[in-house]
Backbone as a printed PyTorch tensor [residue, N CA C, xyz], in Angstrom:
tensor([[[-20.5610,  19.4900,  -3.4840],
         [-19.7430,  19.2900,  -2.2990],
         [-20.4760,  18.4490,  -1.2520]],

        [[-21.9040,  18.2150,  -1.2930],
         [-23.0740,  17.9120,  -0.5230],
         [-22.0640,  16.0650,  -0.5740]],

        [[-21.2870,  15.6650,  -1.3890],
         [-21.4600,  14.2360,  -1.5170],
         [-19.8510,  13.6350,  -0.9730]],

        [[-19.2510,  14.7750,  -0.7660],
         [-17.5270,  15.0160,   0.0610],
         [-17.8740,  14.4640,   1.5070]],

        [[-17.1020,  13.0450,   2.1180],
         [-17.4770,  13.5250,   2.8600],
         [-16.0660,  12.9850,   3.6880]],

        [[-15.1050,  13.1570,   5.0110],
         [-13.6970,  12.8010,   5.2140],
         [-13.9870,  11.4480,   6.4550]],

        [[-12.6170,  11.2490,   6.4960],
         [-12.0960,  10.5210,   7.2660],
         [-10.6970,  10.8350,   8.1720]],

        [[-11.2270,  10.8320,   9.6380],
         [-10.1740,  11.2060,  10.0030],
         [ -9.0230,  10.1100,  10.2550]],

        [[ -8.1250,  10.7110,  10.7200],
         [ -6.6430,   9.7080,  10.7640],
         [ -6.3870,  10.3630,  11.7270]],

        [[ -5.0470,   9.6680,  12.2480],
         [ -3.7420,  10.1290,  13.4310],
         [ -3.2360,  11.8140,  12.4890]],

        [[ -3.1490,  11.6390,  11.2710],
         [ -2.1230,  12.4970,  10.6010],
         [ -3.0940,  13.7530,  10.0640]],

        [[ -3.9870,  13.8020,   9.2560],
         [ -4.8370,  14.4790,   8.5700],
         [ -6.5240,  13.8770,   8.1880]],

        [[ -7.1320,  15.3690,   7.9120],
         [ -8.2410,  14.9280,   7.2800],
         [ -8.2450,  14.3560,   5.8550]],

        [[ -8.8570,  12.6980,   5.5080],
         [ -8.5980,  13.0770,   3.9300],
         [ -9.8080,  12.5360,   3.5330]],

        [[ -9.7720,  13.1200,   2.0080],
         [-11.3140,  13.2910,   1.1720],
         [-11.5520,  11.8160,   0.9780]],

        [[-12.8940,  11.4140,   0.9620],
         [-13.2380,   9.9210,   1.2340],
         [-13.1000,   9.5880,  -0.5390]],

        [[-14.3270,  10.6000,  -1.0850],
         [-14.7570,  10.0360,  -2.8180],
         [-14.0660,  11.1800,  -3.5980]],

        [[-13.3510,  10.7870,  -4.6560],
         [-13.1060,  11.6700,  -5.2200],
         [-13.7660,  11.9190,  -7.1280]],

        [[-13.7600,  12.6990,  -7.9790],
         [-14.3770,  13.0330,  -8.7780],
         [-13.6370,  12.4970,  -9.9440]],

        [[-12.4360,  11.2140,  -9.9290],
         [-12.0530,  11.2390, -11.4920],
         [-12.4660,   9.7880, -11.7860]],

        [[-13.9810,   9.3380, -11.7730],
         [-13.8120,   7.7560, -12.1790],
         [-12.9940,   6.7980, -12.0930]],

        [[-12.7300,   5.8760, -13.0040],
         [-12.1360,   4.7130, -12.4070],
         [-10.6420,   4.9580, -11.2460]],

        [[ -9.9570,   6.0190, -11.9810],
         [ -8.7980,   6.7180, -11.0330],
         [ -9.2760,   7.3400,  -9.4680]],

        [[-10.5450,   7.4770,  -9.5630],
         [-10.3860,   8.4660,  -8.5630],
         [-10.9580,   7.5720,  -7.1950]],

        [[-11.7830,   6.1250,  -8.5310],
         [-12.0380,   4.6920,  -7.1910],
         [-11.4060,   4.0250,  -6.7060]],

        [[-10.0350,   3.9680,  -7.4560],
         [ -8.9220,   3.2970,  -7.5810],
         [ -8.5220,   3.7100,  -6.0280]],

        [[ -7.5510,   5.2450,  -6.0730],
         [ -7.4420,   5.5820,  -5.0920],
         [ -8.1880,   5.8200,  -3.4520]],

        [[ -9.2640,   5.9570,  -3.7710],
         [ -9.9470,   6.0640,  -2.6560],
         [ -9.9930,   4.6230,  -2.0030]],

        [[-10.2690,   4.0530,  -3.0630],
         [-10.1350,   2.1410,  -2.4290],
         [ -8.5870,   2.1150,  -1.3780]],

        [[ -7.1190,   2.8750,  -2.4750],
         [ -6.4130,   2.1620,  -1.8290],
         [ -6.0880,   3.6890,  -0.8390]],

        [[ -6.6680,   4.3070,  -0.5160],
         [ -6.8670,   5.3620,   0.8610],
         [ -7.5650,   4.4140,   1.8640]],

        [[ -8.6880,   4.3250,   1.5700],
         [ -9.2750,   3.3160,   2.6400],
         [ -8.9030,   2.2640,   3.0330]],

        [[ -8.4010,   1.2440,   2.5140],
         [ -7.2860,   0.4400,   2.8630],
         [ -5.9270,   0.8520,   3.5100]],

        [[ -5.6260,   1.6700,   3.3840],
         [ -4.5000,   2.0980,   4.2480],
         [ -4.8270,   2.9230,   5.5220]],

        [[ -5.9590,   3.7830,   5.2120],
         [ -6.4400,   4.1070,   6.5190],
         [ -7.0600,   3.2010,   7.9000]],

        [[ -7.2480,   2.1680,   7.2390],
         [ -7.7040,   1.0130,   7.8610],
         [ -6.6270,   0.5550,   8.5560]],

        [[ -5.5240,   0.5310,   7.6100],
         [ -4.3120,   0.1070,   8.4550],
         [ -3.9840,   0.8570,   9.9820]],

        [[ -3.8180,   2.3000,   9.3100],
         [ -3.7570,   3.0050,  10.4110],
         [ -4.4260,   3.1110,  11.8190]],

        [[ -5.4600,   2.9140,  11.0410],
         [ -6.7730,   2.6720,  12.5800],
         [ -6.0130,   1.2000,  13.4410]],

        [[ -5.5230,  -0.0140,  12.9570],
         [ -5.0630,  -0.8060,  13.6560],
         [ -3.7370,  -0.5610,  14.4950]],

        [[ -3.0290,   0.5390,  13.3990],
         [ -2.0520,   0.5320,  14.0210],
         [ -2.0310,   1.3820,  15.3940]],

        [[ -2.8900,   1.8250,  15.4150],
         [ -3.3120,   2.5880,  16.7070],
         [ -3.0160,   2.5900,  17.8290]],

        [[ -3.8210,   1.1230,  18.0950],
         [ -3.3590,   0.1500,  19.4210],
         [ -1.9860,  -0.5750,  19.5320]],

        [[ -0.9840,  -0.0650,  18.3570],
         [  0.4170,  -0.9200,  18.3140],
         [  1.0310,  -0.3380,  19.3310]],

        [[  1.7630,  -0.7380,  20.2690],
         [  3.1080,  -0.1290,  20.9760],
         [  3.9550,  -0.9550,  19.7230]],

        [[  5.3050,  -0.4630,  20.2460],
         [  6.6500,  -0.0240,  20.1780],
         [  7.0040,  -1.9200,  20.0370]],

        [[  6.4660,  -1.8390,  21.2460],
         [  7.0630,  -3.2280,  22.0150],
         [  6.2890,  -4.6190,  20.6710]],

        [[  4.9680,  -4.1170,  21.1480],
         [  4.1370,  -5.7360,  19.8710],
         [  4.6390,  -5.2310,  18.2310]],

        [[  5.2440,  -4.3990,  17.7420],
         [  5.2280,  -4.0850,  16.5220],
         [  7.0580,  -4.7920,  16.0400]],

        [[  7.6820,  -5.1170,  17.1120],
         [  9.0860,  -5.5990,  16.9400],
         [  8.7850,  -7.1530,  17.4190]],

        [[  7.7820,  -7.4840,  17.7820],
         [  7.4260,  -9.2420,  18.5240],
         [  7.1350,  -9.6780,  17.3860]],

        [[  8.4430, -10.9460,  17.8730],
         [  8.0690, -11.7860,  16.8500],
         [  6.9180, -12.8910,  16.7420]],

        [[  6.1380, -13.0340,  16.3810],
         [  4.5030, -13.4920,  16.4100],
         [  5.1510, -14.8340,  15.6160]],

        [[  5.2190, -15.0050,  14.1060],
         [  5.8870, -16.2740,  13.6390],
         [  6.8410, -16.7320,  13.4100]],

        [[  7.8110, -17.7090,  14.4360],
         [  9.2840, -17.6000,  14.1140],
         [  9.1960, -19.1270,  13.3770]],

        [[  7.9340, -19.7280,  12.8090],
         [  7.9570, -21.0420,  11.9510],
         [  8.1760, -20.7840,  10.4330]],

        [[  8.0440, -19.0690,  10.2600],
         [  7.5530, -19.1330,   8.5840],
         [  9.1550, -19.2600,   8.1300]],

        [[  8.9900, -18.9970,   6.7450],
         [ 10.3650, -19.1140,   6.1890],
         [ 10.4630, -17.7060,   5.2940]],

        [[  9.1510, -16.8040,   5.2710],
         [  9.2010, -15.7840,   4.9770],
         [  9.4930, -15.0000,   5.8630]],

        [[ 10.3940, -14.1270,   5.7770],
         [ 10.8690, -13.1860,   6.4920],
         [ 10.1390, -11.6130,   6.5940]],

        [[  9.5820, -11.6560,   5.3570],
         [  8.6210, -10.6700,   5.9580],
         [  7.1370, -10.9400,   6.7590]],

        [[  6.9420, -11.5930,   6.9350],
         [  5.4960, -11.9950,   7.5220],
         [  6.0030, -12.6290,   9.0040]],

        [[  7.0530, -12.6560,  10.1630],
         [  7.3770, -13.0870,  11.0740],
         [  6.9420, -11.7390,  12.1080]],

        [[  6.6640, -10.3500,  12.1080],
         [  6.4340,  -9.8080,  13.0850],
         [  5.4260,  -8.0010,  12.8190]],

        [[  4.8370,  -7.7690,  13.0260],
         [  4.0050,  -6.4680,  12.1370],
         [  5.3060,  -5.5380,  11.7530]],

        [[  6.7180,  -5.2510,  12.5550],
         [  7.5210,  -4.8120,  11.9530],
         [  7.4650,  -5.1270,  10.3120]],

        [[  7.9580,  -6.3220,  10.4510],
         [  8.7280,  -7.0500,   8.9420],
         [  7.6190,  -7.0290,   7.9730]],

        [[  6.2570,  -7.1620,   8.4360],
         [  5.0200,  -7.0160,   7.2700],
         [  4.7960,  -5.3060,   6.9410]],

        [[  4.5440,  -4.7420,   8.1120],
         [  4.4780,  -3.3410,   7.5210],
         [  6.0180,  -2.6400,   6.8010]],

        [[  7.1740,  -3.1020,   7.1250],
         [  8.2450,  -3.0170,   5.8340],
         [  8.1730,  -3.2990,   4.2670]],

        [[  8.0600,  -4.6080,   4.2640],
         [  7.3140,  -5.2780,   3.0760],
         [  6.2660,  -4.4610,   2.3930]],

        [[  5.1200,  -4.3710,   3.1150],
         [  3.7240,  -3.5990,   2.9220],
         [  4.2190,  -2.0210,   2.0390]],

        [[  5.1300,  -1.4230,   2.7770],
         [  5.5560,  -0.3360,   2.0600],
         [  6.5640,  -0.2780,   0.8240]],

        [[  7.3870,  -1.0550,   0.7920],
         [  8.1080,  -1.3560,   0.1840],
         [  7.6380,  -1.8160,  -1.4760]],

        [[  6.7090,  -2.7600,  -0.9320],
         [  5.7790,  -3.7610,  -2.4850],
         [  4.7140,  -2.2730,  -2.6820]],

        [[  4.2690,  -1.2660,  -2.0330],
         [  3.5720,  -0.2350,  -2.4350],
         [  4.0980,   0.7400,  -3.7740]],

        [[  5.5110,   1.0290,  -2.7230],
         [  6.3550,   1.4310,  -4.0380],
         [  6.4420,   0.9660,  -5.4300]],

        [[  6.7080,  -0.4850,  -5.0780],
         [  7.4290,  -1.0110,  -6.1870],
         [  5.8420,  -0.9510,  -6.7100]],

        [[  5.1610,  -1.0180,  -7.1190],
         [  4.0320,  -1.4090,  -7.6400],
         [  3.5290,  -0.3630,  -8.6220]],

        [[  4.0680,   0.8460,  -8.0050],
         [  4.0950,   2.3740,  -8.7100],
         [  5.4720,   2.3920,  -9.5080]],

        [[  6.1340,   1.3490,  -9.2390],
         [  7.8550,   1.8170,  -9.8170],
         [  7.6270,   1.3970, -11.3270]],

        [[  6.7440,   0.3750, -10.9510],
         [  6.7060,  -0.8560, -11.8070],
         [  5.9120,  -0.0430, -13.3730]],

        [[  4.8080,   0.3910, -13.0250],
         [  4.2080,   1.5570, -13.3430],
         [  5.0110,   2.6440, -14.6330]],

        [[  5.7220,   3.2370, -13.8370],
         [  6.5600,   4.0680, -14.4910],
         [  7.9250,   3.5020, -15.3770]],

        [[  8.0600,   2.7650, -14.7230],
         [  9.1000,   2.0350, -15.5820],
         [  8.6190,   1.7260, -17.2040]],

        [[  7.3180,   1.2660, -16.6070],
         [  6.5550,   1.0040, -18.3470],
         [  6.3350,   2.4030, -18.8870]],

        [[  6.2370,   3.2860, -18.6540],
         [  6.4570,   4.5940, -19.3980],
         [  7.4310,   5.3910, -19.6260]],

        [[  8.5130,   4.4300, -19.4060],
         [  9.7050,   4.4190, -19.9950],
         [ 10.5980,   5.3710, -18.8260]],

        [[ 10.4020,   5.6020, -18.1150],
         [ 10.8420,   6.0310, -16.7080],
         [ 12.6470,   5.6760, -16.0770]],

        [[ 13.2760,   6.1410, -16.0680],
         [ 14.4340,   4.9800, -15.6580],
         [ 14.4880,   5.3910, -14.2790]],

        [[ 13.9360,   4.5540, -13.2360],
         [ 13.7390,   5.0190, -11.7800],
         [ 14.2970,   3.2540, -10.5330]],

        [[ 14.8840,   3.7830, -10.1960],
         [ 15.5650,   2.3290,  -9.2420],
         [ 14.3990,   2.0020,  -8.3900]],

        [[ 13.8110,   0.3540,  -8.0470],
         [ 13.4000,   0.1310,  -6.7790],
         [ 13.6990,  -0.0620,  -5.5730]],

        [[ 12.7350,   0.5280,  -4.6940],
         [ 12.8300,   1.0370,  -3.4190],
         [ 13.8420,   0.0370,  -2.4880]],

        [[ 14.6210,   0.2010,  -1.7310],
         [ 14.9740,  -1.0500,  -0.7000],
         [ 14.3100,  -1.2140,   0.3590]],

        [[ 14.3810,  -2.9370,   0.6690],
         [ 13.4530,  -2.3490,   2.2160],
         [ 13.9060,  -1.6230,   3.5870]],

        [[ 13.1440,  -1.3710,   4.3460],
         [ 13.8720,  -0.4610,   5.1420],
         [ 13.0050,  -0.3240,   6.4470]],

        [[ 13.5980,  -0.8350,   7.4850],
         [ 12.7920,  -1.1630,   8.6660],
         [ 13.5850,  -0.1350,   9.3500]],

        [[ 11.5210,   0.3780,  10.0890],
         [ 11.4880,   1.3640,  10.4570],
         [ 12.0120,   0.9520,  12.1090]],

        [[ 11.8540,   2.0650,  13.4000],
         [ 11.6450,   1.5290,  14.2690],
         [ 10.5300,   2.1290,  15.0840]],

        [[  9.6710,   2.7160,  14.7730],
         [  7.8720,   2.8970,  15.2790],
         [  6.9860,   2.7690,  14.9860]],

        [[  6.0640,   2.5620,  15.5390],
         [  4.6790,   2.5150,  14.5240],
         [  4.2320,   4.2970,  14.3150]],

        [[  4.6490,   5.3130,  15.0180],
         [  4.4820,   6.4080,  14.2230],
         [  5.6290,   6.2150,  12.9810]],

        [[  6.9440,   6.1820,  13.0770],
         [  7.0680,   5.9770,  11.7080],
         [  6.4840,   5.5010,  10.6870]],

        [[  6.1320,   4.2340,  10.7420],
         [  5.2810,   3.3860,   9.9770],
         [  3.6230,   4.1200,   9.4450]],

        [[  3.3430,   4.3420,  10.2770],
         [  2.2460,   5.4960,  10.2750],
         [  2.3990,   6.6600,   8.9730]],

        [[  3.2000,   7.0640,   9.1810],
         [  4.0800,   8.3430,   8.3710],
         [  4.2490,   7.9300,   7.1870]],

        [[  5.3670,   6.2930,   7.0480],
         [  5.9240,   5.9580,   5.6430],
         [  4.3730,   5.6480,   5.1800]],

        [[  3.1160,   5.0730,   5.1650],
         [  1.9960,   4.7480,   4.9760],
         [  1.4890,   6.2000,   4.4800]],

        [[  1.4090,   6.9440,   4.5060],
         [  1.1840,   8.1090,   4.4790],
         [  1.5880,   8.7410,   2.6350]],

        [[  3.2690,   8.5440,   3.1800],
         [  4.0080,   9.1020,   2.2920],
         [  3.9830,   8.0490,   1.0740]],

        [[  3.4650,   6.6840,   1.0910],
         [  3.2060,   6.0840,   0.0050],
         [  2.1520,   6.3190,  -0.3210]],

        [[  1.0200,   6.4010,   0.3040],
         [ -0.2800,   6.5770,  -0.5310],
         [  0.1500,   8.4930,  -1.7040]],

        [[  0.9810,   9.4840,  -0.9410],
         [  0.9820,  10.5020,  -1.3780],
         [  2.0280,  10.0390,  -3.0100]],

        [[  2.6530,   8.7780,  -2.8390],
         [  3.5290,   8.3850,  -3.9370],
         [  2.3550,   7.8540,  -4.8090]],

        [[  1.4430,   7.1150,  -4.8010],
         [  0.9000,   6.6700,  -5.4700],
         [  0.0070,   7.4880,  -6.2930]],

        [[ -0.5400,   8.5430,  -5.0790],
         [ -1.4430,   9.7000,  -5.8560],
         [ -0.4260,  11.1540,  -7.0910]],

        [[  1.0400,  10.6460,  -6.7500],
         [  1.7080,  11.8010,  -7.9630],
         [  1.6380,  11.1910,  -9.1880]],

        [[  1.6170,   9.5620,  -8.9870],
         [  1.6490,   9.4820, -10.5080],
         [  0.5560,   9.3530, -11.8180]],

        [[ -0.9360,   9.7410, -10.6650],
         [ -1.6970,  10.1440, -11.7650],
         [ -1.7600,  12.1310, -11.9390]],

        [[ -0.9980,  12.9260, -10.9290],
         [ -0.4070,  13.9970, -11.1730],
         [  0.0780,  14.0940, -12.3350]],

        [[  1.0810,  13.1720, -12.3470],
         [  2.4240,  13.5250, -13.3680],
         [  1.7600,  12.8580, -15.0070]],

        [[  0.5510,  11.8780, -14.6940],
         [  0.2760,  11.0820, -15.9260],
         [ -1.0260,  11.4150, -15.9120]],

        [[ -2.0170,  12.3380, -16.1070],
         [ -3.1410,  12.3810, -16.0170],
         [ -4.1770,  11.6370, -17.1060]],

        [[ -3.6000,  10.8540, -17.9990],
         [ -4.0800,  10.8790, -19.0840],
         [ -3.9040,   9.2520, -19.0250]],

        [[ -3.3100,   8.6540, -18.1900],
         [ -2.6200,   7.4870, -17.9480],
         [ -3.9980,   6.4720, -18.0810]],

        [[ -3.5550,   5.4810, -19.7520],
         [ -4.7890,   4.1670, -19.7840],
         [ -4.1130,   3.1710, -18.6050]],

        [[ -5.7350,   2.8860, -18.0420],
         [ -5.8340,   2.0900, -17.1470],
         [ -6.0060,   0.4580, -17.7810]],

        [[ -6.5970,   0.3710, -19.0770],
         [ -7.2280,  -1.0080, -18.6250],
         [ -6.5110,  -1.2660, -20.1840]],

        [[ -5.4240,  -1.1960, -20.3900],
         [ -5.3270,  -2.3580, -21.4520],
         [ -5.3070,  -3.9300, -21.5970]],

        [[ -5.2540,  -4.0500, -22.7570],
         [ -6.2060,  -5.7580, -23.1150],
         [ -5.0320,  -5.9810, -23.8530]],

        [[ -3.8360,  -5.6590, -24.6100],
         [ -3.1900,  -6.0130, -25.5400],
         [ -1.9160,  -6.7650, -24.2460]],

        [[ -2.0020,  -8.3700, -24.2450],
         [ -0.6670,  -8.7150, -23.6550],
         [  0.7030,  -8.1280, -23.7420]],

        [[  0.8940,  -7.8720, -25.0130],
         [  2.0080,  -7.4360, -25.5450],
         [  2.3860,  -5.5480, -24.6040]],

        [[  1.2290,  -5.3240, -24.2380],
         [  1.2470,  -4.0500, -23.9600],
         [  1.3060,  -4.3680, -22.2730]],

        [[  0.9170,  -5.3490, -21.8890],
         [  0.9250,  -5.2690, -20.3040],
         [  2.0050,  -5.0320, -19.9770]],

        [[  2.3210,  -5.0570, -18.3560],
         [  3.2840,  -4.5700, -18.0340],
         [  3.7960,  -5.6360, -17.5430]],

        [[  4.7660,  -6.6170, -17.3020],
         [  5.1280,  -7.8010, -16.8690],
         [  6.0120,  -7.1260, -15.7810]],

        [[  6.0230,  -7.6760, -14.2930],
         [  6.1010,  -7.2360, -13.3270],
         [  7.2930,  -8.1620, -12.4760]],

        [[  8.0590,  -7.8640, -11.4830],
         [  9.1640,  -8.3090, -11.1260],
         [  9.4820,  -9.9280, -11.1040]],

        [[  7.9770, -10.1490, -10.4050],
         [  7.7960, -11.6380, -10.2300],
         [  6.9690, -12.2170, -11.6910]],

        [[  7.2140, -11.8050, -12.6080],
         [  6.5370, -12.8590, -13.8000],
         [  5.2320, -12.2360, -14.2630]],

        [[  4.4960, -11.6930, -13.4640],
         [  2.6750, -11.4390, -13.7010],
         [  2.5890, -10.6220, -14.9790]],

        [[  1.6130, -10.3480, -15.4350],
         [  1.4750,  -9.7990, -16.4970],
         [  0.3110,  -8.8220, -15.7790]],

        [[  0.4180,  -7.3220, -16.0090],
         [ -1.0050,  -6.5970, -15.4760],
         [ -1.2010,  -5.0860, -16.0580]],

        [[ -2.3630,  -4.6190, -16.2850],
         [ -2.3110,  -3.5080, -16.9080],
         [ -2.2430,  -2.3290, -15.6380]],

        [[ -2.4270,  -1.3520, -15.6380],
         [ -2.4600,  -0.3590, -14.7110],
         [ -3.9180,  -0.5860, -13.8240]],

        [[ -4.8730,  -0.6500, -14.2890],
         [ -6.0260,  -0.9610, -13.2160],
         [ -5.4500,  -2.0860, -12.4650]],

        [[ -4.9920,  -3.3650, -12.8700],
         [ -5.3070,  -4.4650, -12.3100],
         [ -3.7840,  -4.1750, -11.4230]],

        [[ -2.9690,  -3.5710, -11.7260],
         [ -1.7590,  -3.8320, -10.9000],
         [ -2.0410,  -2.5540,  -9.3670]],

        [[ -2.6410,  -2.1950,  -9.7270],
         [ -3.4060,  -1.0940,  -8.5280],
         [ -4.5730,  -1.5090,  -8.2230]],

        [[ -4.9180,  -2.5740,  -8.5590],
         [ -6.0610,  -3.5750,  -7.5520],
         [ -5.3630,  -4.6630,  -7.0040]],

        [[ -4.4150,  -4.8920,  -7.2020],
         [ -3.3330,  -5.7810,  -6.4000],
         [ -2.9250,  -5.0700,  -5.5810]],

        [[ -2.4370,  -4.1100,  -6.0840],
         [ -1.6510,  -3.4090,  -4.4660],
         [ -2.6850,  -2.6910,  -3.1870]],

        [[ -3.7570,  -2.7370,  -3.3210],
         [ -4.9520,  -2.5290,  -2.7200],
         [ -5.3240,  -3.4510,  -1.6230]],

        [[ -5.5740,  -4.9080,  -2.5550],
         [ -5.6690,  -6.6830,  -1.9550],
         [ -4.6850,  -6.7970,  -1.1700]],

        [[ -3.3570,  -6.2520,  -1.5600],
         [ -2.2340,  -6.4090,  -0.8660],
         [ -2.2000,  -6.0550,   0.5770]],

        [[ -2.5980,  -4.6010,   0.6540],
         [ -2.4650,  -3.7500,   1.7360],
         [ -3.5350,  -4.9130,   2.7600]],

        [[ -4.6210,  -4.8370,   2.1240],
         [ -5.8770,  -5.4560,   2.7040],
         [ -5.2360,  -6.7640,   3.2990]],

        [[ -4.4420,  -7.4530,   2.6670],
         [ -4.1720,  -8.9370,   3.2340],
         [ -3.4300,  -8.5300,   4.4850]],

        [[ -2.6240,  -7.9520,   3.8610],
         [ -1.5120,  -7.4700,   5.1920],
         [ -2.3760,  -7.3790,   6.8160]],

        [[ -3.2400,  -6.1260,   6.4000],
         [ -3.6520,  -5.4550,   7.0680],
         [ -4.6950,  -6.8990,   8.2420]],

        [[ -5.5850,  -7.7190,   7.6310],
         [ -5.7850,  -8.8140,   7.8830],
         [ -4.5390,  -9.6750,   8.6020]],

        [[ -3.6430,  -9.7250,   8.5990],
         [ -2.4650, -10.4400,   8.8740],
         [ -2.0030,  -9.6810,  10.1210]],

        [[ -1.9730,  -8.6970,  10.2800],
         [ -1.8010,  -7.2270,  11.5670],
         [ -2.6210,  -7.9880,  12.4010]],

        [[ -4.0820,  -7.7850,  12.1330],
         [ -4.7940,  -7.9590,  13.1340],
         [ -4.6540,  -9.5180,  13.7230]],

        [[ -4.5200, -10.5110,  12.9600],
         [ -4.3450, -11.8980,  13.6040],
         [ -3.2690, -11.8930,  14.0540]],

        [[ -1.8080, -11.3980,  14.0840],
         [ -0.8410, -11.0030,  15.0070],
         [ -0.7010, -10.5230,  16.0190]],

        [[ -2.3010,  -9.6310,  16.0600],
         [ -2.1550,  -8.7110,  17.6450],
         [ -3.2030,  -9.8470,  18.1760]],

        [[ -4.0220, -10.3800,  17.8810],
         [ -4.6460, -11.5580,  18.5700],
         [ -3.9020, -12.4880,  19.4980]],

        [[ -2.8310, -12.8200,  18.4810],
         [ -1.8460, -13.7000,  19.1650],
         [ -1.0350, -13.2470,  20.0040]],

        [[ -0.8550, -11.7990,  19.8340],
         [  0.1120, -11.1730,  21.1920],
         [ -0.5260, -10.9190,  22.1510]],

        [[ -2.5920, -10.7660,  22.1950],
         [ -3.1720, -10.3210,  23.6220],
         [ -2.9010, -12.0730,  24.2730]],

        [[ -3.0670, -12.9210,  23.7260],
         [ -3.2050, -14.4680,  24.3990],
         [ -1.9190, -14.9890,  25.0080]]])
């Protein structure tokens, strides 16, 4: 227990390292990445989290920390949907769904990382790293990825985002 050690949040204490190898780095990576989020979202009001920061892009999710942290949760899901679907799962993907707080947002962040951690609950046994193409999982947009690598994407993901937060609130102190 000497090697446990937490992190606090707005919401709960949670365990930093956990004990199941590659699964248990997996997650903690994408805990810390989302807790990270949280720590930014900290300093969000109400008000900078609905400002629109880029009204040049043509992506619609990346125009305001609203529309990215929608997205952000949304591609979390799907990333786990995606997941189960390959284990033959018949489960619909998520829609997006804009919140209107950053405690909400806070919360749905929350309740996805707790989505991501049932499905090594429900699959404990679940191979991470296959090599057989034929066996990957080919994913909404075209990619081809096994279970490690499609949960090191959604990790990078959070992380980019989360990177993208902070150069948004830059632009809203100026």
């Amino acid at each position: 227990m000497d090697n446990i050690q937490f992190i606090q949040t707005n919401f709960k204490t949670m365990k930093q390292y956990r004990d199941q190898g590659a699964v248990g780095a997996l997650l903690d990576e994408y805990e810390k990445a989302l807790t990270e989020v949280l720590t930014v979202l900290s300093d969000v009001s109400n008000h900078k989290l609905i400002a629109i920061v880029d009204d040049k892009t043509k992506d619609p999710d990346c125009r305001s920390i609203q529309t990215i942290l929608t997205h952000m949760i949304r591609a979390g899901y799907c990333y786990v949907i995606e997941i189960r679907k390959s284990l033959g799962e018949q489960i619909d993907f998520v829609k997006r769904k804009p919140l209107s707080s950053v405690k909400e947002y806070q919360t749905g962040l929350q309740e996805l990382f707790i989505y991501n951690e049932q499905l090594f609950k429900d699959y404990p046994d679940l191979y991470l790293e296959e090599k057989d193409p034929d066996k990957k999982i080919t994913v909404a947009w075209g990619q081809q990825y096994n279970v490690e690598q499609l949960l090191e994407h959604a990790i990078v993901h959070i992380l980019r985002h989360r990177r993208q937060i902070e150069r948004f609130l830059i632009k809203l102190r100026t």
